[in-house]
N, C-alpha and C positions, 0 to 999 in steps of 0.2 A: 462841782460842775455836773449840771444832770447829762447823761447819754441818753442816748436813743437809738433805738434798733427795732430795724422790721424782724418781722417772724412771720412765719408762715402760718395760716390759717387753714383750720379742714372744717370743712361741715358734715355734721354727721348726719343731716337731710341727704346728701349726694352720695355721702360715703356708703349708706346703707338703706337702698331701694326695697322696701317691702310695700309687698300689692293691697291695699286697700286699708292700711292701720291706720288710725287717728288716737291722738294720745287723751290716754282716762285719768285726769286727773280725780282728786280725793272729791270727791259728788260736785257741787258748787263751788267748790274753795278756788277764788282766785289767783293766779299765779302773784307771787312775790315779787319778780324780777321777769321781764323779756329782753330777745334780742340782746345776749350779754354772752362773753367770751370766756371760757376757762383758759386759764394761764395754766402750761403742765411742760416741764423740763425732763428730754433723755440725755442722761450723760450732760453733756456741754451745749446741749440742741434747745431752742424752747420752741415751743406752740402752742396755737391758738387754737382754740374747742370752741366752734361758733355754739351757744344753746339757745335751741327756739325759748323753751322756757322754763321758769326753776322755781318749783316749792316748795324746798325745805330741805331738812337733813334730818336724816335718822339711823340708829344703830341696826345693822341686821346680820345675817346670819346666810353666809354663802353656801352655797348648796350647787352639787355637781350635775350634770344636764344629763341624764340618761337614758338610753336606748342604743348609742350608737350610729347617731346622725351628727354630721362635720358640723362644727357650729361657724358661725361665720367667722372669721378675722376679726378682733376690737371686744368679741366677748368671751366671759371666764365663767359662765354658768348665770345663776338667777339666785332670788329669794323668793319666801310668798311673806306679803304680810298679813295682817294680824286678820283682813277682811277677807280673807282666801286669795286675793288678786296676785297673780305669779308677776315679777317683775326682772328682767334679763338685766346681766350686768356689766359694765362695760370695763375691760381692761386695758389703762390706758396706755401701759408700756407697750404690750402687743398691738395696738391702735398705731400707735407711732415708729414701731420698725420698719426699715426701711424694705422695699418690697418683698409687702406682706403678702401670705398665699392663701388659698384652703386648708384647713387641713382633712385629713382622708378620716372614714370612719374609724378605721384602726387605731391613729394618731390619738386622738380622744380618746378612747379608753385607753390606752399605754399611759397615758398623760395623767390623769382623772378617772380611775375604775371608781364604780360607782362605789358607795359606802353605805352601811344601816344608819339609816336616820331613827335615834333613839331619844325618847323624852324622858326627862328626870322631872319626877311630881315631890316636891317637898316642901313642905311652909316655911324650912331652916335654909338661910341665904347661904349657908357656908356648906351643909351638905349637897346643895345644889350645884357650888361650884366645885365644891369636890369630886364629886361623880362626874360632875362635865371634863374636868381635867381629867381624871380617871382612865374616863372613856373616850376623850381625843384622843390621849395617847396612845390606844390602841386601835386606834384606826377609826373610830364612829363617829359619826356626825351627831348634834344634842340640839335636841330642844329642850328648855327649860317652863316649867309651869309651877305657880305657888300653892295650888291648894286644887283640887280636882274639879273643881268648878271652872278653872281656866283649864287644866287641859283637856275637857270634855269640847269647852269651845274650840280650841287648838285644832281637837281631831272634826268636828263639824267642819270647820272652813277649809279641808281639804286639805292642810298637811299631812303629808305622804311618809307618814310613822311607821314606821317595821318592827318595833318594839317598847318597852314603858316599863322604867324601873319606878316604884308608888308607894311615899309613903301611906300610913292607916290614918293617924292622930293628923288631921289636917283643920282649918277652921273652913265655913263654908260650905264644900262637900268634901266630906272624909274620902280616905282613900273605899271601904268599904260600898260608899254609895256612886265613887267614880268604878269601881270594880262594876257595879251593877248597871250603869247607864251606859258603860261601854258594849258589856255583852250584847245591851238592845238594841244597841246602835248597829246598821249591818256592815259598814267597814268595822267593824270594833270586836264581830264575835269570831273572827281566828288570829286575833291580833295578839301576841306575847306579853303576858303583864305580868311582871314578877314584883310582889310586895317585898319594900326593904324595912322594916319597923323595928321598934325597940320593944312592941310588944310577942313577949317567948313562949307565952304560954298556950298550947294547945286546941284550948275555945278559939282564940283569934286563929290560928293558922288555920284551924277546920272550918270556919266561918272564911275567910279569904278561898281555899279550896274550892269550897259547894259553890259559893259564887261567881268563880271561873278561873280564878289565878294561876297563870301557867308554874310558877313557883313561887319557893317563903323562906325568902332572908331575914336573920335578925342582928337588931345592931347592938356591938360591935361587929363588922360582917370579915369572914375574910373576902378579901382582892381579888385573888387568885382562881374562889372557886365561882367567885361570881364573873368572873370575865372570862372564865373556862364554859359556864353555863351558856352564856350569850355567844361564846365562839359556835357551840355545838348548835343553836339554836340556828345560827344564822349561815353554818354551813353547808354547803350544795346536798348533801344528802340529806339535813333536817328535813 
């Protein structure tokens, strides 16, 4: 026998009044779905998440809201994607406790200090996630890039990078020519870029150098002094 049961409905038009937004979807793309409801359960509770409208789903990479300003009830920070467009994110648990507050600007950072947002440049899928796990654990946010040709683009559309572990041996643009398009680039020339490569030999390290490399790891690399290096790099006195 089927049940039925009402639930409570929020609209998140009413729930969250900002003065003059209209939403940007992906250029011309039109919506998939309007006028539809998300179904989202606390505890023993459920609810209805009215949505004006919905195109798609995609993987992204949560990123902490910095400066120090309350963010409203219902969000947990933002992404940018790949077009530079920043996109805030909604968290639904906190969305649906029961009265919700402000919180202060202290609360937020106590909560979420901000973190280095650091890119891993390597054409090898496995050293990419290794460094990414790596360097979660120790606290840093990652961006990932396959060959220096994307994270040239990466840094153009205004992600907000603090530093760039690179490999050399890349296809597309080597790390050597991402070393050089960075420096010209003028977010890019006090930007932290430490080459990680399997080439040891002194021509490459002194060719990375001239070209701007803040440092030159070789692999197999130790752990320790490379996550000792980026500690220094990225604390209040560096």
């Amino acid at each position: 026998m089927r049940q039925e049961r009402a639930i409570p409905l929020i609209s998140l038009g009413e729930q969250f009044r900002f003065a003059a937004l209209q939403p940007q979807p992906d250029n011309d793309k039109e919506p998939l779905l309007e006028g539809i409801a998300l179904i989202a359960t606390l505890g023993e509770d459920w609810w209805a998440i009215a949505v004006d409208r919905y195109w798609g789903e995609q993987e992204v990479t949560l990123r902490p809201v910095e400066g120090g300003f309350p963010l409203p009830v219902g969000f947990s920070g933002g992404t940018i994607l790949g077009d530079g467009r920043v996109v805030p994110l909604l968290d639904v648990a906190a969305l649906l406790q029961p009265n919700p507050r402000q919180r202060t600007p202290a609360e937020p950072a106590a909560i979420a200090p901000p973190t280095p947002l650091v890119m891993v440049v390597d054409d090898s899928t496995n050293v990419r996630r290794f460094l990414a796990l790596l360097l979660e654990k120790s606290g840093y946010s990652v961006e990932q890039a396959r060959d220096g040709q994307e994270a040239i683009a990466k840094l153009k559309a205004g992600l907000p990078i603090q530093g760039v572990i690179c490999d050399i041996e890349m296809p597309r643009l080597d790390g050597f020519g991402f070393l050089a398009q960075a420096r010209a680039y003028p977010d890019g020339q006090k930007l932290p870029i430490f080459m990680l490569t399997s080439r040891s030999g002194d021509k490459h390290r002194q060719m990375a150098l001239n070209l701007g490399a803040t440092g030159y790891f070789t692999k197999p690399f130790n752990e320790q002094q490379l996550l000792q290096t980026l500690a220094q790099q990225f604390s209040p006195s560096a």
